[in-house]
VEXKENU-957334 format. One record per residue (C-alpha): chain; residue number from 0; residue in one letter; x, y, z. Coordinates in steps of 0.5 Angstrom, whole numbers, padded with zeros to 4 digits. Layout:
<pts>
{minu: A, donu: NUM, loba: A, xx: X, yy: Y, zz: Z}
...
</pts>
This chain:
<pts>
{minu: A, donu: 0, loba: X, xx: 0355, yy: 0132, zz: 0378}
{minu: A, donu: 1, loba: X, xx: 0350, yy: 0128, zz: 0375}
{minu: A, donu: 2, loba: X, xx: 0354, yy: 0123, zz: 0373}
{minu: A, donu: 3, loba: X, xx: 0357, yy: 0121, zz: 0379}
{minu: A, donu: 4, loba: X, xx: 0350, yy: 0121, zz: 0383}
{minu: A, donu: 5, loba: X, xx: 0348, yy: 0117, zz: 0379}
{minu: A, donu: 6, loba: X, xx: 0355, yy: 0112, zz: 0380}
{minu: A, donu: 7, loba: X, xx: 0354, yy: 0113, zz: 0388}
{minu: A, donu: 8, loba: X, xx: 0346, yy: 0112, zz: 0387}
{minu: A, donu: 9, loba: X, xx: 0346, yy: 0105, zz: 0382}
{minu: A, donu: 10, loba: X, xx: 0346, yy: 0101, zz: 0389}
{minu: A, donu: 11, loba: X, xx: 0339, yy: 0103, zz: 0389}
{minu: A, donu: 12, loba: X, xx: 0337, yy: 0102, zz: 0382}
{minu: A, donu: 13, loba: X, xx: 0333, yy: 0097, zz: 0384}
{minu: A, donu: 14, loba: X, xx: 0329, yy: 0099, zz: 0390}
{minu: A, donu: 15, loba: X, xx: 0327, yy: 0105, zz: 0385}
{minu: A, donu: 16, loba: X, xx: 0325, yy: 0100, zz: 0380}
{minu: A, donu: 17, loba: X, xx: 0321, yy: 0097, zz: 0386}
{minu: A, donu: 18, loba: X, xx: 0317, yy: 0102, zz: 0388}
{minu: A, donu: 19, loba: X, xx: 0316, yy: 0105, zz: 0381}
{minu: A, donu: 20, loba: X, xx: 0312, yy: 0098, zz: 0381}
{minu: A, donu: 21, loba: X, xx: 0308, yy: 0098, zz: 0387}
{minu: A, donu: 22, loba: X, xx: 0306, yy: 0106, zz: 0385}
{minu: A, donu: 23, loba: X, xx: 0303, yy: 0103, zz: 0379}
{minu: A, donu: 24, loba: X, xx: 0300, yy: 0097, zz: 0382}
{minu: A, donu: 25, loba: X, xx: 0297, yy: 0101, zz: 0387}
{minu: A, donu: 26, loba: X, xx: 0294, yy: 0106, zz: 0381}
{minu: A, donu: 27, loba: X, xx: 0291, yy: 0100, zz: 0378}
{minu: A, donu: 28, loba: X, xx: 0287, yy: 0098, zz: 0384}
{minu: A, donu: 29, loba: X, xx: 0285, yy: 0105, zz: 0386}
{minu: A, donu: 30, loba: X, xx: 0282, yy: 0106, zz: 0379}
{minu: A, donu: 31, loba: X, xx: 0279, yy: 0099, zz: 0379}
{minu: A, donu: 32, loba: X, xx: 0276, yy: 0101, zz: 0387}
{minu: A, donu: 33, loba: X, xx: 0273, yy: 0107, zz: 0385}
{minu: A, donu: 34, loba: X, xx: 0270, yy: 0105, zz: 0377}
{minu: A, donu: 35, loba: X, xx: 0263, yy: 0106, zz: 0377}
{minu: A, donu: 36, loba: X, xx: 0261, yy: 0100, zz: 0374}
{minu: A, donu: 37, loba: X, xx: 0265, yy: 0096, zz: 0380}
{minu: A, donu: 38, loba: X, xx: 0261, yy: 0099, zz: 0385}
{minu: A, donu: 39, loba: X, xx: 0254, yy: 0099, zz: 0381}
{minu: A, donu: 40, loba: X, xx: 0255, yy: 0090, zz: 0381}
{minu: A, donu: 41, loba: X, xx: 0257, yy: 0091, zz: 0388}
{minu: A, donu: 42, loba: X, xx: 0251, yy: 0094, zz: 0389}
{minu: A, donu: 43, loba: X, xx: 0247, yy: 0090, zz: 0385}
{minu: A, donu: 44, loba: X, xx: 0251, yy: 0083, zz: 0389}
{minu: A, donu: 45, loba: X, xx: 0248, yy: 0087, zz: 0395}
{minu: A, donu: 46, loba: X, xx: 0242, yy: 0087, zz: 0394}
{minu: A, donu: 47, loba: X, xx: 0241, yy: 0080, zz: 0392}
{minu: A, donu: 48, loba: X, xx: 0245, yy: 0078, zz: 0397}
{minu: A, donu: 49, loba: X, xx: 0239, yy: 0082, zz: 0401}
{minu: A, donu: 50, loba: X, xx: 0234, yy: 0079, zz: 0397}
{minu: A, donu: 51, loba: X, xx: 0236, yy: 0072, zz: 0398}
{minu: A, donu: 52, loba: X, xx: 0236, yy: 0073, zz: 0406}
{minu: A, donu: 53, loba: X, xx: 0245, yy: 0072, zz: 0407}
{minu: A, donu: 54, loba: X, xx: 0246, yy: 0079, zz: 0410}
{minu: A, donu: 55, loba: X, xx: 0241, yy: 0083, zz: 0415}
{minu: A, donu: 56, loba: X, xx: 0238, yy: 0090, zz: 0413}
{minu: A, donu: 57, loba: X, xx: 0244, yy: 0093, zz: 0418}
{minu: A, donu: 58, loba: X, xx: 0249, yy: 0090, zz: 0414}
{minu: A, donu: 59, loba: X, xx: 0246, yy: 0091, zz: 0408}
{minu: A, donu: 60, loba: X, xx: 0246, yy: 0099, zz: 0410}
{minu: A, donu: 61, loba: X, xx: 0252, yy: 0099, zz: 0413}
{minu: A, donu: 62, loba: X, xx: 0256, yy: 0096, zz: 0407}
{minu: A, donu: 63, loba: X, xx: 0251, yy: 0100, zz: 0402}
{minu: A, donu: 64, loba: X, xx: 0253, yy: 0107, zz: 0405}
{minu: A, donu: 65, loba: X, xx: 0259, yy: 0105, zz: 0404}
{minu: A, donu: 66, loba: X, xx: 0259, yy: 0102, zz: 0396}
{minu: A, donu: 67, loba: X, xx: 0255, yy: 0110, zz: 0395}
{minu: A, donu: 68, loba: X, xx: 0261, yy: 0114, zz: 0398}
{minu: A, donu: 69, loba: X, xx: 0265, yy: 0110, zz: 0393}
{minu: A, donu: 70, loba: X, xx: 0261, yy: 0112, zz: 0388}
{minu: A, donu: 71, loba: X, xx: 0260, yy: 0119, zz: 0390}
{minu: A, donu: 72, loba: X, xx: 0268, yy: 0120, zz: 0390}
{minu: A, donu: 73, loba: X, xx: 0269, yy: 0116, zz: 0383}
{minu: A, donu: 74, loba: X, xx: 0263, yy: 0122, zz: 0380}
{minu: A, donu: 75, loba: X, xx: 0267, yy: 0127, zz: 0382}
{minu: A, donu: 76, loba: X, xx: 0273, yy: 0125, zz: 0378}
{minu: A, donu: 77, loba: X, xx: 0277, yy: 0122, zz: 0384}
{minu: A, donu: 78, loba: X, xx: 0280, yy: 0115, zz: 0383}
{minu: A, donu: 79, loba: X, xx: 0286, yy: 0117, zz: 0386}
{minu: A, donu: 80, loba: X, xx: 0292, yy: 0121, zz: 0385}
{minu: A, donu: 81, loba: X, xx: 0296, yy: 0116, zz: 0385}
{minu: A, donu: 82, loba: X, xx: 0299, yy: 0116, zz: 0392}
{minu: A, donu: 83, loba: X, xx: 0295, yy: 0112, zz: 0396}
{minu: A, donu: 84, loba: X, xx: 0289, yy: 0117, zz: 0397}
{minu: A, donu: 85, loba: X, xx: 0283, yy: 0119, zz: 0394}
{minu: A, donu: 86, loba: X, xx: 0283, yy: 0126, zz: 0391}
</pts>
């Protein structure tokens, strides 16, 4: 039966292969998201953002909570599990 499922399903060979691309793509990105050293550049591009009076203390607060969340899920091992959801 393999050999004939594979026949009757080689039509969507490349979708497969197409999906297999987007699940790769999206691996990278999550890892690149959650990388420590990526949120830790944002958040001293924050504060200098802060510093140099472009954003308001609001939006600084706002996007701080946001980057330390990030970071909190990279410290406990959850860069993502590869389905487009963080662990």
């Amino acid at each position: 039966m393999g050999l004939i499922s594979e026949v009757l399903l080689l039509p969507f060979a490349p979708v497969r292969g197409s999906a297999w691309a987007v699940r790769q793509v999206l691996q990278e990105a999550e890892r690149i998201y959650y990388d420590p050293a990526t949120v830790r550049a944002e958040l001293a591009r924050l504060e200098e953002l802060l510093k140099a009076g472009e954003i308001s203390e609001e939006e600084f607060d706002r996007r701080e909570d946001e980057l330390l969340d990030r970071l909190e899920v990279a410290s406990r091992g959850g860069a993502g599990t590869g389905n487009g959801t963080p662990r």
